[in-house]
C-alpha positions, 0 to 999 in steps of 0.5 A: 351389694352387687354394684358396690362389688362392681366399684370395688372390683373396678376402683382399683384399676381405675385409680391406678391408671389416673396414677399413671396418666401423667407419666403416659402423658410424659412419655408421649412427649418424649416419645414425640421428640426421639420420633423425630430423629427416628423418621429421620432415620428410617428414610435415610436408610430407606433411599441410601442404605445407609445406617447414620448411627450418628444421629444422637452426635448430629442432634447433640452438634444441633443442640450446640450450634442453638446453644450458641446463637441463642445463649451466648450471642443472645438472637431470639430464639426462632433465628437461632432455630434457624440457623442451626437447622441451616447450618447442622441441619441442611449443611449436615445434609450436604456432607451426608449426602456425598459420603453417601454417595462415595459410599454407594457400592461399598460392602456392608462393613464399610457403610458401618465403618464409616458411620461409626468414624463419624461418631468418633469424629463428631463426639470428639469434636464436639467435646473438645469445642463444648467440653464434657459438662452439660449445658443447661438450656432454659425452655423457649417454647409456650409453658403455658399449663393445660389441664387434661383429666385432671393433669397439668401438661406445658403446651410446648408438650402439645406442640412437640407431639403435634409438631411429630404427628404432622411430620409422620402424616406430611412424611407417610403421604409425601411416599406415597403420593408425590414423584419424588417421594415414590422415587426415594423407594426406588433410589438405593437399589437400582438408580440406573432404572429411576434414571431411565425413567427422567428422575435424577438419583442426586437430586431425589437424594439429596431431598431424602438427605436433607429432610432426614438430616433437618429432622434429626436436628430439629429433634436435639433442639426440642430436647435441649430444654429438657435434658441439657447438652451432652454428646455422651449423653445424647448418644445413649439417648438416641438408642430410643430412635434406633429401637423406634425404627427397628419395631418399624423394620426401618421401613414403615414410617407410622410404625416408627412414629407409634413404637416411639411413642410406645418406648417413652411411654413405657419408660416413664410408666415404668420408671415410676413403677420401680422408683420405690424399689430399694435395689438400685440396681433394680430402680435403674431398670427403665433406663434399658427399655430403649435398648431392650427394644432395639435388640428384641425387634432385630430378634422377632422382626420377620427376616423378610421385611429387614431389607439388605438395602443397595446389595445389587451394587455392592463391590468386594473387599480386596482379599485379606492380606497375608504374608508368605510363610518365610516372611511371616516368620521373619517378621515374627522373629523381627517383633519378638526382638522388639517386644523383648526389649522394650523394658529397657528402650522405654522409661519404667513409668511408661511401661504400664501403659504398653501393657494396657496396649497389649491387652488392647492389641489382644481385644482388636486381634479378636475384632480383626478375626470377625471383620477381616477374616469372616466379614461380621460385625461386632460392635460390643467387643468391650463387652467381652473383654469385660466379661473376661476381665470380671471373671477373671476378678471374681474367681481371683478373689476366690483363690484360684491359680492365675493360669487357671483364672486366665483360662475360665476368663477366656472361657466365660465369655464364649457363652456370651459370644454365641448369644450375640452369634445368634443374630448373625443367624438371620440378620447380616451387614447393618442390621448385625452391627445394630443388633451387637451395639444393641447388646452390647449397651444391654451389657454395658448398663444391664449386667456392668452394675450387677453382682455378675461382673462389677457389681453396684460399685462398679468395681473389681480388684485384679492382682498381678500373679508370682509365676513359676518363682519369677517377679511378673507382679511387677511392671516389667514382669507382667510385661513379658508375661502380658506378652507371652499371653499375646503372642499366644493369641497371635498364634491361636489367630494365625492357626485358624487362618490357614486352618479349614475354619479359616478358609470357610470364614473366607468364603463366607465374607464373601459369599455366604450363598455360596457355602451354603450351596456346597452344603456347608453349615454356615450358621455353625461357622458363624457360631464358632467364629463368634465364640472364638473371638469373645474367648480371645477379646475375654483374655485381653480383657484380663490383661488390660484389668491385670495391667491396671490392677482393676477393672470397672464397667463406667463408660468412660473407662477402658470397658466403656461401650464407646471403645467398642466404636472407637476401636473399629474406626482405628482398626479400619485405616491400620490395613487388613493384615490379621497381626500387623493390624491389630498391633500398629492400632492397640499403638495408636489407640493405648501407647501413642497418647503419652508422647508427643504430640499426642499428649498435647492438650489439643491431641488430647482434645481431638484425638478421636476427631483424628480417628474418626476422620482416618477411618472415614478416609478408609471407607470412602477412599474407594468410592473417591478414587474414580472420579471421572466414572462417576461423573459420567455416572451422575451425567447419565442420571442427570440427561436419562434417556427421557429427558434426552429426548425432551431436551433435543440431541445429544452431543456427538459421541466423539466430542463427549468421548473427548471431554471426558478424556480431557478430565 
């Protein structure tokens, strides 16, 4: 009796875990492949302090470049392999390492500026090249079936998760063991003292660059068979690699390896589990594991160990631009005219579209206010002004005025500012900026689809209001009416900037240890500077549903989480002025793609390749501009006083004075 109550007792489990075997073994499979692009990740972030958020458009560019030397011109699979990782891989590594380089000294801002300008670049690029369909790739490596307790794995599986676990073992003994390995640790904080000790800072970061960069690649290979090639989808899947590397505090790379394994694990177990559920919405749930995985390690990780790499070396932002009062004033009266009477400048078809860019100038005011005014990073933006304009939607179709549905828009989105607030409490710099993409691709695949915002269609109607008797239901009502609203925005933006709160979010951008030193509670600014910028962002979200007479959550539409991304690349090269900016880059990024020659298919194709390059120009201008200091710079990591010695005398301090004039 008592055995068969053992039997019966343990059955149960045991069976379900047979049930889940061949999912536990997918998942290592997929976790094997993302693990590659995280350890790729992680010590490239380790030796340069540079977070590439654009591992998922560099992988996708390697999958294609393979696409195309083995499908359409037809070389065997192990010389395509090559060439792409040659070509993306290494050639990749080259690119990366001098944006690197020129962005050594720059403010965190800048480095997530510049990342993010080569996401837009790359994804454009690469759409306009490939398009937007997924190319299907037939399997080349063994599909030999192998049989393990009971269930039928392809060795390309074995190969992938062999291929990963050398790479983490190979990579783990490489830090710890070799020269060069030891000196990547020591690289990104002080390259003078590796310098002193007859190690050359380029060379070792240009090893650290280029097995980060061949890893990442060699990953968009191995999942091409499987998923096809799709940047936009690539991006999203890659978050996978982001949350592997925080659970490793972007450090520790077994941790890395482990924690990949572990999210593709628990995405397949999961997926399976909730696949008979009913709830689309609910069956959906697995595909946020990555996401929920990122956002909770960036919470739970130990402050201590989350690293503010290269902060030694950091030069300041110039300060923020402001005009004198008169001049503001002017200025303002010179913008009004305009706005006023652009109804009768530009064609009524085109006029809608103006609309949208003022809704769009509203969310980038918002944006403007965290990155210029207090130096936070915010890259789920969209995200607020989709909470607005969802809001907005539902409290319409309830039969609320369109003042007061307005106003709890605004309102609606401050809880959700002080959630992404709260990270900024210990994180800062990259990791902030991680931390907000993080949620606001929770919000984007999360939240969108539930009856809080857009619901399973995905879809909410916005009606255009009859206010105080006037026709603002029309297009060139709700112009003026999108105007006033933004001008009141625009106010709101400069009240705060000469007001006490704006003087702190100054000394806070540039130094928060400061403020804290004269007692000032920083983690209150930051709460309020957050909450005031997804008020402002949820009310151009309204506008831009109002101006389109609805809204939606699919992510190639204006709340799409890659607007976030895109937004922050065109508000980096429009200057640093809190008005002037915003508005000149809601032009370029809503209004200037209808006329020439930015409606032509080519712009139309690469418009975001232009984006992405301008902001990089922005971020690594600084660090371009001195080239002669750097080069005297690179001189003296490449002839340390080590290897000086070794190599016999220098050169007489006059003729080297006189060669370095002569540059």
């Amino acid at each position: 009796m008592a055995a068969a109550l053992v039997v019966v007792v343990l059955g149960a489990p045991i069976a379900a875990a047979r049930d889940m075997w061949p999912f536990v073994l997918a998942g290592i499979s997929d976790g094997a492949v993302y693990s590659f692009a995280a350890l790729g990740l992680v010590l490239t972030f380790k030796t340069s302090g540079i977070f590439n958020f654009a591992i998922g458009a560099q992988a996708a560019a390697s999958a294609y470049v393979f696409y195309s030397f083995r499908i359409d011109a037809g070389l065997p699979w192990p010389v395509a392999f090559a060439l792409s990782l040659l070509l993306v891989g290494l050639g990749g590594a080259f690119l990366l390492e001098r944006m690197a380089f020129w962005l050594e000294e720059a403010p965190a801002m800048m480095k997530v500026v510049a990342t993010i300008g080569l996401v837009v670049l790359l994804q454009s690029l690469l759409t306009g090249a490939y398009g937007t369909v997924t190319l299907q790739f037939p399997p080349y490596l063994s599909q030999k079936p192998i049989e393990i307790a009971g269930t039928q794995v392809m060795m390309s599986q074995f190969i992938v998760v062999g291929l990963a676990l050398a790479a983490t073992v190979g990579l783990t003994l490489f830090f710890r063991r070799n020269r060069i390995g030891l000196a990547m640790q020591a690289l990104v904080d002080d390259p003078e003292l590796l310098a002193s000790q007859g190690t050359s800072p380029i060379t070792v970061r240009r090893y650290a660059w280029a097995i980060g960069s061949c890893f990442v690649s060699v990953s968009g290979m191995l999942i091409a068979p499987v998923l096809g090639i799709d940047v936009n989808v690539m991006l999203l899947l890659y978050i996978t690699a982001f949350g592997a590397a925080a659970l490793g505090a972007f450090d520790n790379l077994v941790v890395t390896f482990l924690a990949a394994i572990g999210i593709g694990i628990a995405t397949n177990v999961i997926g399976n589990e909730l696949a008979g559920n009913s709830n689309v919405w609910v069956t959906s749930l697995y595909t946020q594991v990555p996401f929920v995985a990122l956002v909770a390690a960036l919470l739970l990780v130990p402050r201590a160990r989350l690293i503010e790499r290269g902060t030694k070396r950091v030069r300041k932002l110039p300060p923020l631009r402001t005009w004198p009062p008169r001049v503001t004033l002017g200025t303002g009266l010179a913008g009004a005219v305009l706005f006023l009477a652009l109804p009768a400048i530009v064609p009524g078809p085109d006029l809608n579209q103006f609309t949208v860019g003022i809704g769009f100038a509203v969310v980038l005011l918002s944006l403007g206010l965290l990155l210029w005014s207090s130096g936070q990073i915010s890259l789920c933006q969209m995200a607020f002004a989709a909470v607005g304009a969802s809001t907005f939607a539902h409290l319409q179709q309830a039969g609320f005025p369109w003042l007061i549905c307005l106003l709890f828009a605004g309102l609606a989105a401050i809880p959700a500012g002080a959630i992404v607030a709260i990270p900024s409490f210990r994180l800062s710099g990259v990791y902030l900026a991680v931390a907000t993409f993080g949620f606001g691709l929770l919000a984007q695949n999360l939240l969108y689809t539930s009856g809080l915002m857009f619901g399973l269609d995905n879809s909410e109607v916005i009606e255009r209001p009859r206010l105080f008797g006037l026709s603002t239901d029309g297009d060139r009502g709700y112009y003026y009416l999108a105007v006033v609203v933004a001008a009141l925005m625009a106010g709101l933006v400069l009240l705060v900037g000469r007001s006490r709160l704006g003087r702190i979010l100054r000394a806070l951008a540039d130094s928060p240890a400061a403020l804290d030193a004269h007692a000032v509670r920083t983690k209150v600014t930051r709460l309020s500077v957050f909450c005031l910028s997804a008020f402002i962002a949820a009310i151009g979200g309204a506008l831009i549903g109002g101006a389109s007479l609805g809204a939606g959550g699919d992510p190639s539409g204006a709340f799409g989480y890659f607007n976030s991304l895109a937004l922050i690349a065109v508000l980096a090269f429009c200057g640093r002025r809190p008005i002037l900016g915003p508005l000149v880059a809601a032009y370029l990024f809503a209004v200037a793609k209808i006329y020439p020659p930015m409606n032509t298919e080519f712009f139309t194709d690469y418009r975001g390749a232009i984006f992405g390059g301008l902001a990089l120009a922005v971020a690594l201008a600084p660090g371009v501009r001195l080239p002669a200091l750097r080069e005297r710079g690179a001189e003296r990591g490449e002839r340390s006083p080590v290897t000086a010695r070794a190599d016999g005398p220098p050169e007489p301090l006059v003729e080297r004075e006189l060669v370095g004039a002569g540059r």
